[in-house]
KEROLUM-6576 format. One record per residue: residue number from 1; x, y, z of N, C-alpha, C in turn. Coordinates in steps of 0.2 Angstrom, whole numbers. Atoms other than C-alpha are relative to their C-alpha. Layout:
(site NUM (X Y Z) (X Y Z) (X Y Z))
...
end
This chain:
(site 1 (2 -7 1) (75 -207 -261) (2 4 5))
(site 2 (-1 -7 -5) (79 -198 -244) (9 -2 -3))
(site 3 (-7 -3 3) (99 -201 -249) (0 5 -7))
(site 4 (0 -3 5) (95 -194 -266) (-2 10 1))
(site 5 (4 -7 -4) (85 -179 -256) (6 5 3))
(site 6 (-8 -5 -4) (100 -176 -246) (6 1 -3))
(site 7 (-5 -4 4) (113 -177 -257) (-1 6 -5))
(site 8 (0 -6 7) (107 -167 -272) (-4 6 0))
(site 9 (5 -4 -3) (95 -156 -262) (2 3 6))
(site 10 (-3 -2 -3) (106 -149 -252) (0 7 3))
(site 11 (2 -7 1) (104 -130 -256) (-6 0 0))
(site 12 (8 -2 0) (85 -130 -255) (-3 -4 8))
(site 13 (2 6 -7) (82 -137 -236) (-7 1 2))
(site 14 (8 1 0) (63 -133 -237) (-3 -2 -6))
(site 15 (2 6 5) (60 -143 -254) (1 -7 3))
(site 16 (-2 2 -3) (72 -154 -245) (-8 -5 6))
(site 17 (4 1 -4) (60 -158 -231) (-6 0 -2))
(site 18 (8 3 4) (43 -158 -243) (1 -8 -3))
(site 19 (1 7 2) (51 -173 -251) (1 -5 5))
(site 20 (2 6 -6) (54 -182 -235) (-6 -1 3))
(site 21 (5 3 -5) (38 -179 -227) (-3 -4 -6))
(site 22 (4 4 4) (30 -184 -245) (1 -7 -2))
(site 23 (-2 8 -2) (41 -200 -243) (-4 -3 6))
(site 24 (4 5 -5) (33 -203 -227) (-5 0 1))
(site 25 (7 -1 1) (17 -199 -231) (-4 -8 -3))
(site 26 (2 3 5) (16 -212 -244) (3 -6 3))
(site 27 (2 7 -2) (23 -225 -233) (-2 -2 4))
(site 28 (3 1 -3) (13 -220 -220) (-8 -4 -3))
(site 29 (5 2 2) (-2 -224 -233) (1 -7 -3))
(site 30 (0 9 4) (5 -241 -240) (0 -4 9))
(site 31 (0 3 -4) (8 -245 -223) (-8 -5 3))
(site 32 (7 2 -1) (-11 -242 -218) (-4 -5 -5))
(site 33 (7 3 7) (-21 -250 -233) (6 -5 -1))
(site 34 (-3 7 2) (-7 -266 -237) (0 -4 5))
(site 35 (0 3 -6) (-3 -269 -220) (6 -6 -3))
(site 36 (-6 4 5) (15 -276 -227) (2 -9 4))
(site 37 (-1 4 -4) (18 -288 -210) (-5 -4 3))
(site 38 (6 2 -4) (9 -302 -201) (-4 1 3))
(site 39 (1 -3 -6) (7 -297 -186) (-3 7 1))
(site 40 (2 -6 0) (-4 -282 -183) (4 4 6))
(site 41 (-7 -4 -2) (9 -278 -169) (6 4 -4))
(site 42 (-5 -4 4) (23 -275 -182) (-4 6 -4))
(site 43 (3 -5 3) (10 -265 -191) (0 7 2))
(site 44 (0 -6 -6) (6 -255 -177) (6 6 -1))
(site 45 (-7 -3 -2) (24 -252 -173) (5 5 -7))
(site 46 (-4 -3 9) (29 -246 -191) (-5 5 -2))
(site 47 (3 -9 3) (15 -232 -193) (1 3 4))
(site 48 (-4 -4 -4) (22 -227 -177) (2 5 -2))
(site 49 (-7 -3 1) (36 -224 -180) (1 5 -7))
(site 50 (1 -4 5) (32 -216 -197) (-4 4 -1))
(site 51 (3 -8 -1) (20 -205 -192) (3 4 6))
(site 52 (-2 -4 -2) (30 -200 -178) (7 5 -3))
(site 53 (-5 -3 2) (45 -196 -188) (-4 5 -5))
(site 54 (3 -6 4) (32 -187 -199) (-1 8 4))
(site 55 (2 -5 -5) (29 -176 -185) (5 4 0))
(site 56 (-7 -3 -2) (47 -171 -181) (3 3 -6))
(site 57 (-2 -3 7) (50 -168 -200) (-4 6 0))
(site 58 (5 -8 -2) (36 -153 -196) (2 3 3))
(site 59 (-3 -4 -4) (45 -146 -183) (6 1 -2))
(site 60 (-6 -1 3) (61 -146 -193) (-1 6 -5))
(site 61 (0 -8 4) (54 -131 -203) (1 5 5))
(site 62 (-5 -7 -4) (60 -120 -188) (6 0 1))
(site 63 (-6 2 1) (75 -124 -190) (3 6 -7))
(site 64 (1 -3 9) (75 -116 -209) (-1 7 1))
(site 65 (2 -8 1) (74 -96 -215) (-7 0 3))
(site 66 (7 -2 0) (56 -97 -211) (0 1 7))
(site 67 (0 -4 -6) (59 -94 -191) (6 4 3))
(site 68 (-7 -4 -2) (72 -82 -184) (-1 0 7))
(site 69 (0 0 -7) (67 -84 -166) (3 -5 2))
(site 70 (-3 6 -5) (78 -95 -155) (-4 -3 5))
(site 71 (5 2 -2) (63 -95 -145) (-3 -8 -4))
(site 72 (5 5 3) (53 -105 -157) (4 -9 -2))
(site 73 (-4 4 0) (68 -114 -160) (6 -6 3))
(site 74 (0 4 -4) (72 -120 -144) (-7 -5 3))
(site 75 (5 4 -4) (55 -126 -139) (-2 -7 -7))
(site 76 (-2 7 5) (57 -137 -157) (1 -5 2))
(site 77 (-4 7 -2) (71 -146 -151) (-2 -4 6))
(site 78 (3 3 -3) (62 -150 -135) (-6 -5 -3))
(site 79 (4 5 3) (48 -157 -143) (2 -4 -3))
(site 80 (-3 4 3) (57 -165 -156) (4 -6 5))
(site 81 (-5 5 -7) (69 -175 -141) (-7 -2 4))
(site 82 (4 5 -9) (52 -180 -131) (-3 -5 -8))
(site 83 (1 5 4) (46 -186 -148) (4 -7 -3))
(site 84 (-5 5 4) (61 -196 -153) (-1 -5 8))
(site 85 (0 4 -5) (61 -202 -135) (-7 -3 1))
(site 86 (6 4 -1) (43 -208 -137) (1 -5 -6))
(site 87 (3 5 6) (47 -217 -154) (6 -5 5))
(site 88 (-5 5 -3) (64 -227 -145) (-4 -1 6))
(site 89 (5 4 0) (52 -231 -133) (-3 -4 -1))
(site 90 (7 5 4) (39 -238 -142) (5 -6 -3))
(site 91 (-4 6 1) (54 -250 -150) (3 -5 3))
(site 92 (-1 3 -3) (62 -254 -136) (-7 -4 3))
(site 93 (7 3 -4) (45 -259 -128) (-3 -7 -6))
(site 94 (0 6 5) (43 -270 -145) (3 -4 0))
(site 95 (-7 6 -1) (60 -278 -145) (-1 -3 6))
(site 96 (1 5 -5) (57 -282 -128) (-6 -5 2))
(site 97 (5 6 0) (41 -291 -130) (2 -4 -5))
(site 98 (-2 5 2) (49 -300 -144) (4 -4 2))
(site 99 (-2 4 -5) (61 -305 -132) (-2 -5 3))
(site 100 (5 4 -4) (49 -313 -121) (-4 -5 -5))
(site 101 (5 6 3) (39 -322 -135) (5 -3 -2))
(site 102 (-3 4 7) (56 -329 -143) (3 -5 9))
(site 103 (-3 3 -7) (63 -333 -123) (-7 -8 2))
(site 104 (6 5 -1) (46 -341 -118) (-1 -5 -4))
(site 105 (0 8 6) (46 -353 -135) (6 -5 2))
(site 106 (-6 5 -3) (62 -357 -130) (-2 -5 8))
(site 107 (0 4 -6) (60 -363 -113) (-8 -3 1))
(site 108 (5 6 1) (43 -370 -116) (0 -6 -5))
(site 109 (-4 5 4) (52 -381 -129) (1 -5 1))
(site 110 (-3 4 -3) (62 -386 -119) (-4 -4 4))
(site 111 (4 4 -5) (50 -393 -104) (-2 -3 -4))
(site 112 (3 7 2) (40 -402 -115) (4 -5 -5))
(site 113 (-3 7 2) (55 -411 -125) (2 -3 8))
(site 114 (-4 3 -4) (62 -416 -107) (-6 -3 4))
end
């Protein structure tokens, strides 16, 4: 869907941006109510990360005809960069605990076959 949004929606960049957030709406709600992964950590880290991106697609309407102030349009893009830096965050901080639990299986493996 969002390739489809982007290609052929091209010329309408605020319809554009109704159907990405209405994309990530909907998998922020199959996310909440199915709960797709085991682990309620991957859960967690997957509504994150798709209600933060829903946020940032909110602040991308300044961007658009709808604000003419470069004001409004700088203080965007700071927000938008603290928010992206809090979702790459939040995955690094995932990856790196999965690190640790795939390291620690390893070497407690190992000890108890030797």
């Amino acid at each position: 869907i969002y390739v489809f949004v982007l290609l052929f929606l091209n010329k309408y960049p605020v319809f554009q941006l109704f159907m990405i957030e209405a994309t990530c709406l909907f998998q922020l709600f199959f996310i909440a109510e199915v709960k797709p992964f085991r682990e309620n950590w991957m859960n967690f880290v997957e509504f994150m990360n798709q209600f933060i991106a829903l946020i940032i697609f909110n602040f991308l309407f300044t961007f658009t005809d709808f604000s003419n102030t470069s004001a409004a349009r700088f203080v965007a893009g700071w927000i938008i960069l603290a928010l992206f830096s809090l979702q790459m965050a939040l995955n690094l901080a995932h990856s790196a605990y999965l690190m640790y639990r795939w390291m620690r299986y390893r070497v407690v493996r190992k000890f108890i076959r030797a």
